[in-house]
N, C-alpha and C positions, 0 to 999 in steps of 0.2 A: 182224540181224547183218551187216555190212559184209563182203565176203570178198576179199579182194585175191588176183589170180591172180599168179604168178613173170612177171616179165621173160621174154619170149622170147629162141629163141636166133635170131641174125639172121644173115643172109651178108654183107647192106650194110653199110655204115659204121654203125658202133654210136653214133658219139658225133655231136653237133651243136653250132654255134655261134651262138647270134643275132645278129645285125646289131648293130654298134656303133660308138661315135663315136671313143670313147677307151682303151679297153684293148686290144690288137693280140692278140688272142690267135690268130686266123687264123697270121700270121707264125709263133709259136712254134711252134705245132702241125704246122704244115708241114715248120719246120727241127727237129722231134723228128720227122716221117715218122709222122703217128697220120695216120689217115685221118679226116676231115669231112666234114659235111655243113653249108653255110650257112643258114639257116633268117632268114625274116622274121620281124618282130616281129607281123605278123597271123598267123602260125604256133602265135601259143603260146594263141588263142582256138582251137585244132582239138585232140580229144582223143586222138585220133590221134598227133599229136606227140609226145605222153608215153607211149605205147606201143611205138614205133618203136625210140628209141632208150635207149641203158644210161645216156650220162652225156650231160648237157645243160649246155653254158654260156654262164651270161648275162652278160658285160661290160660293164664300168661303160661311160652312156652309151647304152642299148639304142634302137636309132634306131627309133622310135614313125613318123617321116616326118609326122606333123600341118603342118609347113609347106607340106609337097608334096601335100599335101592339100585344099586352101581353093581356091577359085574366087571370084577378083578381080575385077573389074568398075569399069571407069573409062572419064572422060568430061574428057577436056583430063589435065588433072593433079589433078580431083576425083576420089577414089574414093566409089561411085557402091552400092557391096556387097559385100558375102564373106558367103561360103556355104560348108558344108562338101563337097567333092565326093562324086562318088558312089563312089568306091575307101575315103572314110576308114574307118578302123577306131580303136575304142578297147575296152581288152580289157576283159572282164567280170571284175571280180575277185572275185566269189564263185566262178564256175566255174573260173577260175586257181588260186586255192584248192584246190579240189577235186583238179584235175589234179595241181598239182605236191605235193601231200601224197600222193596215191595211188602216184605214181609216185616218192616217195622210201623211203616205205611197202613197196613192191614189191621195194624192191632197188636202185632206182637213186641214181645220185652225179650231184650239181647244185655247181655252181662261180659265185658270184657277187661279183663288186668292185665298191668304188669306188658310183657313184651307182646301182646297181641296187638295193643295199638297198630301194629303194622295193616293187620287185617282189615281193623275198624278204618281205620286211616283211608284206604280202597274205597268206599263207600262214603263215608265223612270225613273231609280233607282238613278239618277243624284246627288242626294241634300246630303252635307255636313253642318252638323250642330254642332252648340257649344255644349261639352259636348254632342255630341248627344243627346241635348234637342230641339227643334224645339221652342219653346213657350217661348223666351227670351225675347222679345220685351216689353220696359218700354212705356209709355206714351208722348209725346212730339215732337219736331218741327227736323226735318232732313231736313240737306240741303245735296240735291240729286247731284251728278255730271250725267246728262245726255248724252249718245253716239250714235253715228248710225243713225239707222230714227228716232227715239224719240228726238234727238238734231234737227236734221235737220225740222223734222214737229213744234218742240215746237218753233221754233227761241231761243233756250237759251240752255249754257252750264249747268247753276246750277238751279234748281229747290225747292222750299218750298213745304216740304211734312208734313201733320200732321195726327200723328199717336193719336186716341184717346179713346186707350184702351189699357189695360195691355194683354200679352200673344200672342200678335203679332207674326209672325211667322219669326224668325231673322236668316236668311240663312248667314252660313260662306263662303260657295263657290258651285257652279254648273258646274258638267262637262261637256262637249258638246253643251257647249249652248254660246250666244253671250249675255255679261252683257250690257242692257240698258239703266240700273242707277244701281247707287250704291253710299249706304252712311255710315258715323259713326253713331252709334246713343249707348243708353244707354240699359245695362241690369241688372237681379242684378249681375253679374261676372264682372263689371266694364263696361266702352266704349271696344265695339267691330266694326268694319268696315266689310261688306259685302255687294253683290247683292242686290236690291230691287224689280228690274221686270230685267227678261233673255228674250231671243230668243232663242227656240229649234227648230231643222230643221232634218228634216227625209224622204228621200225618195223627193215627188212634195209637199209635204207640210209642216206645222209648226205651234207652239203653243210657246203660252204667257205665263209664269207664273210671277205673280206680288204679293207682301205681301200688298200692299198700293193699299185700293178700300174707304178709308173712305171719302171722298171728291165727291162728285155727277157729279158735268159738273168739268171739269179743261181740259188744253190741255192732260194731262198725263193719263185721263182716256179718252181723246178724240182718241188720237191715238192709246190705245189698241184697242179701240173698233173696228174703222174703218177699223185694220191692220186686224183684223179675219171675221168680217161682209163682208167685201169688197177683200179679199183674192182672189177670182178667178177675179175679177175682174185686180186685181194688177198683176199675173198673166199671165193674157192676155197681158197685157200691155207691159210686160218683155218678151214676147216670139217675141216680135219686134226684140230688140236686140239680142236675139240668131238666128234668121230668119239672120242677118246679121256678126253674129260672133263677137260682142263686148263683153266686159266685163261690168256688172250691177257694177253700183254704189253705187247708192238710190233709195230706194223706199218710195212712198208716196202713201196714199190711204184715200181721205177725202170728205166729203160736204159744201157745201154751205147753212148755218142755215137762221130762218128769223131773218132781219133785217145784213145781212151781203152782202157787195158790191164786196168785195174780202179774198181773203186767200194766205198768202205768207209763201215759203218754201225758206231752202236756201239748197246747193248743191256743191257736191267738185269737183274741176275742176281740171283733168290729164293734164301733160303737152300732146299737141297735141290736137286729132282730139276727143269732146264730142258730144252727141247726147242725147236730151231728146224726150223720146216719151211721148206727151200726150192724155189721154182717157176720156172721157165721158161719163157715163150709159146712161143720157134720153136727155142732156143738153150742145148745143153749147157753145163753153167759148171761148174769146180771153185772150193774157197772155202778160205780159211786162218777159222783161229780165235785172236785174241788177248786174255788177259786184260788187268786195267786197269793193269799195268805195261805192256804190251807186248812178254810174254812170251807164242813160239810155243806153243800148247795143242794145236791139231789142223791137219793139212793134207791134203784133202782134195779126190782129183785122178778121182774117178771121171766126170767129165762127164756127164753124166744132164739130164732133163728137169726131174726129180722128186729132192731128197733130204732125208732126217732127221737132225739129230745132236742126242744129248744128252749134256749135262753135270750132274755134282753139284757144287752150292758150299756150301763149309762155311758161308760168313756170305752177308749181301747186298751184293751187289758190281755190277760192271759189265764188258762185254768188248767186241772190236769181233771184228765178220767181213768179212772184203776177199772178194770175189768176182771171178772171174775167167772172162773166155767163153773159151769155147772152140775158138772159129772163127774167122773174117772176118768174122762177121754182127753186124752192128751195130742198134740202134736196137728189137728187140723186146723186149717187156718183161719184167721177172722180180721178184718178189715174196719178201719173208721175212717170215715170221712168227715170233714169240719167245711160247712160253709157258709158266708151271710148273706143278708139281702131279705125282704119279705118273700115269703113263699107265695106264688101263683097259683092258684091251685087248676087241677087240669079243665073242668069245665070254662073256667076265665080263660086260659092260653088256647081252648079249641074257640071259644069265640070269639076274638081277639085275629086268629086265624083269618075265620071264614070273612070276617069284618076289613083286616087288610086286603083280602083275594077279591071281593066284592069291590073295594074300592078300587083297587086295581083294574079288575074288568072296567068299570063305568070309566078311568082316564083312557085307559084305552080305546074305549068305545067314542069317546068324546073326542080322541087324537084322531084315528080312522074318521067318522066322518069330517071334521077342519079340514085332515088331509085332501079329501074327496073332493070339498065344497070349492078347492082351487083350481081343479082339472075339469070341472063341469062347466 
C-alpha cells in the first residue's frame, strides 16, 4: 500500500517557479506580491522539490538549457566534435512521474501552459490531439466560452482570448479533467473546437493546464494564478463544509490589488439550504449578498478573518457576493466557498459515528459466532 504523508507546513516561500522561456509568470507573481522561489529545470530530477513546496509552476517553454550544455570543439571553421558537458542534465521521467503524482496526491496545486504539456503529459497521459499534432494553433482572437470557477470568478460566460503566435498548442479533448474554456479557433486543417484551460484533480490536490498565457494581468490569467498559489488556502476553506457534510459548489481563491475597494463573484444557488464559508489570510472583510436580479439580500459588516452565511432558495438560482477589506492591506488572500445540503452539526456526525461502529462491531460479533456455531 502506497501511503502519502500531508504537505508540510513551511515558513519559506511555499510556492515555486521553473525557469522559462515564454510564460512570465515571475512578473505576475511579483506584481500580485505571492512570494517565490525560482527553481531549475534540474531541480525537478530532486524529490525534495516536491516536498518543499504547496504549489509548483511550470511555464510554457521550461528552459531544459541543452544548448548551454554541449562542448564544441573546432579547428579553423571545421567543427571538429560536441559532446554533452559534464553539468548536462535530462530528467528521468519515470521518477518525474512519481514525484509529481505524489505530490499532487498529497495536496499540492501544479500550474502548467503552453508547451510544458510535454512535462505534464509524463505524469498525466490525458491530452488528445488533432492528427496527433499538438502545435496547430493559427494566430488570432478566440472567443472563449467560460465554466465552473473561471465563470464564476471572471463574472462572464464568453471571454476574448488572443492568441499571438503561430504553433500554439490546440488540444482536441482531455480526459479526466474539468474543461474551463473552451473554444473554436483556426488551424491549417481548417476551424477546429476544443479545451483551452482544464482542471485535473488527483488524490487532495490538482493542476491547471492552459494553451492561452499571452495576455499579462486579464481575469483569466488572474484566476489560474490564484486557483494554484492560494490552493491550500481554498482548501481549508472547503474543509468547513465537509466538517458539516455538505456538498461544494464553488470555489473562489483571490486578492485584493491596489486601488481596488471590492471584488465580486457570483455563485449557483441549490434549491434548499446554501452556505458560504468565507476566509481570509492576513485581512478582515465584510461582504454584501446579491440575488440574480441584483436585489440587496444580506449586508454583512462584521470584519472577521473567518465567516459563515446561509441562505434557503426556493428553486435553483444564482446570486453574487461583493466582498469588501477592511483595512489598507492589500494583496493577501481570501477564499469563498459555496456549498448545499443541510448542515450536520459535529455532535450529530460524532454520534452518528460511534452509532455505525457499534453497529458494526455487534454484525460482526453475530458473524463470528454463526461462523463458530458450524465447526462445533
Amino acid at each position: 500500500m502506497l501511503i502519502l504523508s500531508a504537505l508540510p507546513a513551511l515558513a519559506d516561500n511555499r510556492v515555486a517557479i521553473v525557469k522559462s522561456r515564454y510564460d512570465n509568470i515571475e512578473l505576475i507573481l511579483s506584481t500580485y506580491r505571492i512570494p517565490y522561489d525560482l527553481i531549475d529545470y534540474s531541480d525537478l530530477g530532486n524529490e525534495e522539490t516536491f516536498r518543499k513546496y504547496r504549489s509548483l509552476f511550470f511555464p510554457s517553454g521550461l528552459a531544459s538549457d541543452y544548448e548551454n550544455n554541449l562542448d564544441v570543439n573546432w579547428q579553423g571553421k571545421e567543427i571538429t566534435s560536441v559532446k554533452l558537458g559534464k553539468n548536462f542534465f535530462e530528467l528521468d521521467q519515470k521518477k518525474f512521474k512519481t514525484y509529481l503524482r505524489n505530490f499532487i496526491r498529497r495536496g499540492g496545486s501544479a500550474y502548467f501552459s503552453g508547451y510544458a504539456f510535454r512535462e505534464l503529459s509524463t505524469a498525466y497521459d490525458y491530452f488528445d490531439f488533432f492528427d496527433n499534432f499538438p502545435y496547430m494553433g493559427l494566430p488570432g482572437r478566440l472567443e472563449a466560452t467560460l465554466y465552473d470557477d473561471l465563470a464564476r470568478f471572471s463574472l462572464k460566460r464568453k471571454y476574448a482570448l488572443y492568441m499571438d503566435y503561430p504553433g500554439w498548442i490546440a488540444i482536441k479533448d482531455v480526459d479526466n479533467a474539468l474543461i474551463l474554456s473552451e473554444s473554436t479557433f483556426d488551424t491549417p486543417k481548417g476551424e477546429k473546437s476544443g479545451p483551452v484551460s482544464v482542471l485535473i484533480k488527483d488524490g487532495a490536490g490538482e493542476i491547471i493546464y492552459t494553451s492561452y498565457y499571452s495576455t499579462v494581468y486579464s481575469e483569466f490569467r488572474r484566476f489560474n494564478i490564484y486557483r494554484i498559489a492560494g490552493y491550500s488556502l481554498m482548501k481549508r476553506t472547503a474543509s468547513h463544509a465537509d466538517e458539516f457534510f455538505q456538498d461544494v459548489t464553488g470555489r473562489i481563491t483571490d486578492a485584493f490589488h491596489a486601488g481596488e475597494a471590492s471584488r465580486t463573484y457570483y455563485f449557483d444557488l441549490s434549491k434548499g439550504i446554501n452556505t458560504f464559508y468565507l476566509q481570509s489570510e492576513s485581512s478582515p472583510f465584510a461582504f454584501e449578498v446579491y440575488d440574480s436580479s441584483l436585489s440587496l439580500v444580506a449586508s454583512v459588516e462584521k470584519y472577521e478573518l473567518s465567516q459563515t452565511w446561509t441562505i434557503s432558495s426556493a428553486t435553483t438560482d444564482y446570486c453574487y457576493i461583493t466582498i469588501y477589506p477592511g483595512s489598507h492591506g492589500r494583496y493577501g488572500m481570501h477564499s469563498i466557498v459555496s456549498a448545499s445540503g443541510t448542515l450536520v452539526p459535529k455532535p450529530v456526525k460524532t454520534a452518528a459515528k460511534v452509532f455505525l461502529y457499534t453497529l458494526g462491531f455487534i454484525f460482526a460479533a453475530a458473524f463470528i459466532k454463526v461462523a463458530a456455531s458450524r465447526f462445533l
